[in-house]
N, C-alpha and C positions, 0 to 999 in steps of 0.2 A: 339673526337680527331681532331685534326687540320691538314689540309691537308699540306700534305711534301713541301716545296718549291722546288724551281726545282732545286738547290745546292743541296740538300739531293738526290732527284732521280737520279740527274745526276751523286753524288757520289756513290750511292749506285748501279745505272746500270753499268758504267764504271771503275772506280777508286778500290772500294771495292771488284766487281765481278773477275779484272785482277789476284788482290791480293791473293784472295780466290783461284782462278786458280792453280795462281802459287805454294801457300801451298799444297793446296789439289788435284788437277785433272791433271797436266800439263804435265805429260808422261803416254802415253801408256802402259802395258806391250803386247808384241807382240803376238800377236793368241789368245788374251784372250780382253772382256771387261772389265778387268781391268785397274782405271786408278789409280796414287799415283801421287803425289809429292812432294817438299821438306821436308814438313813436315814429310814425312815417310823416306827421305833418311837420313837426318840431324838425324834424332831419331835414326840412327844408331852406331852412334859416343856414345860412352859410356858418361857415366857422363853428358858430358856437351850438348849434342845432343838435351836430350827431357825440356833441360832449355832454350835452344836458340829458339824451334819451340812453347815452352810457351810463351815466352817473343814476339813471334811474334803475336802467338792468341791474348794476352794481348795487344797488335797495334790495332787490328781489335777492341775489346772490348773499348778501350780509342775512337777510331773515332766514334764510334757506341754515346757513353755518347758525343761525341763534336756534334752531329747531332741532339741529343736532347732526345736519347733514353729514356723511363722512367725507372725508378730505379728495377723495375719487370724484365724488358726486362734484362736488364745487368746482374741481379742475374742467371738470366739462361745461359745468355752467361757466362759468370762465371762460373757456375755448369760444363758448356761443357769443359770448358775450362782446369779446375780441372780435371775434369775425365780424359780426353784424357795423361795431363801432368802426372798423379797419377798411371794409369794402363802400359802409355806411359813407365816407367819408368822400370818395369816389362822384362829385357832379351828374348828376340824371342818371348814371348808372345804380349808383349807391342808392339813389331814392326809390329807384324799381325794386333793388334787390332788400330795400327794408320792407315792403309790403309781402315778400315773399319767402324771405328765411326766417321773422319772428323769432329774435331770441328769446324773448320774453316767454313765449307760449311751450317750446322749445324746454327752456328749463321748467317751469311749470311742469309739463310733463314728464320730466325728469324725476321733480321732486314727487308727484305722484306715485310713480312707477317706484319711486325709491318705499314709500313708505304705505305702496299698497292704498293707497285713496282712490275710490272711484270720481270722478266728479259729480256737481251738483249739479239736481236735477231741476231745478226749477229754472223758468223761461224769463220771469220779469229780473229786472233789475231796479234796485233798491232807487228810489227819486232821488236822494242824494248824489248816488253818482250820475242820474243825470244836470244837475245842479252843477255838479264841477265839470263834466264836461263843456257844460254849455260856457259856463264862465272861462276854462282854459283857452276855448275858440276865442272866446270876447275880446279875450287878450291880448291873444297870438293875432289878429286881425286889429288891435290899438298900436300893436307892436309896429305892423306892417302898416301902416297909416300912418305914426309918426315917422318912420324910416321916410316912407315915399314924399311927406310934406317937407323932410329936411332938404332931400335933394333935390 
């Protein structure tokens, strides 16, 4: 196999790692090692919830194929992807079971493994993404405020 150029590592420590984050790890739950993110809030919104947090794995799976992933690779990132969207889908079940299969992180690790990337080591995270975190919540909570005032 041919070694990653440093555009793939550097995508794949920075750019992809933040991403993965933000889908899957990016808040706490408090008193617990528990971590979630979007991916498990978003799946909360009926219907359209665990289409939007597919369509987002499916992000990660399209960069993964732009980076040069082999076609093996992406069938599983696939597989995870499917599963998570599939079971995701599933009322109260599906929402437990998005905080604890993480596809996102899943393939992530995947594409590491594939191309030999340690991950990164640094602890903070960039303020930008916490800027978008904080505004995705804003929204997801205007979203659910206008919903609760229509009915």
């Amino acid at each position: 196999m041919p070694q990653p150029t440093p555009e793939q590592r550097d995508a794949i420590r920075q750019e992809l790692d933040r991403y993965v984050w933000l889908l899957d790890d990016c808040i706490r739950v408090p008193g617990t090692r528990i971590r979630l993110g979007l991916d498990s809030l978003v799946g909360l919104i009926p219907g359209v919830g665990d289409a939007a947090t597919g369509a987002a794995a499916l992000a990660l799976v399209w960069r993964a194929h732009r980076l040069g992933a082999p076609p093996a690779l992406l069938g599983q990132m696939l597989k995870n992807v499917g599963i998570d969207v599939a079971v995701g889908a599933i009322p109260v079940v599906g929402d437990l079971f998005d905080v604890t299969w993480r596809a996102n992180r899943r393939n992530l690790d995947l594409l590491r493994a594939h191309f030999h990337v340690e991950p990164p080591t640094e602890k903070g995270r960039p303020q930008r993404t916490r800027v978008l975190l904080i505004s995705t919540l804003g929204l997801l909570a205007a979203i659910g405020a206008f919903i609760w005032l229509v009915n």
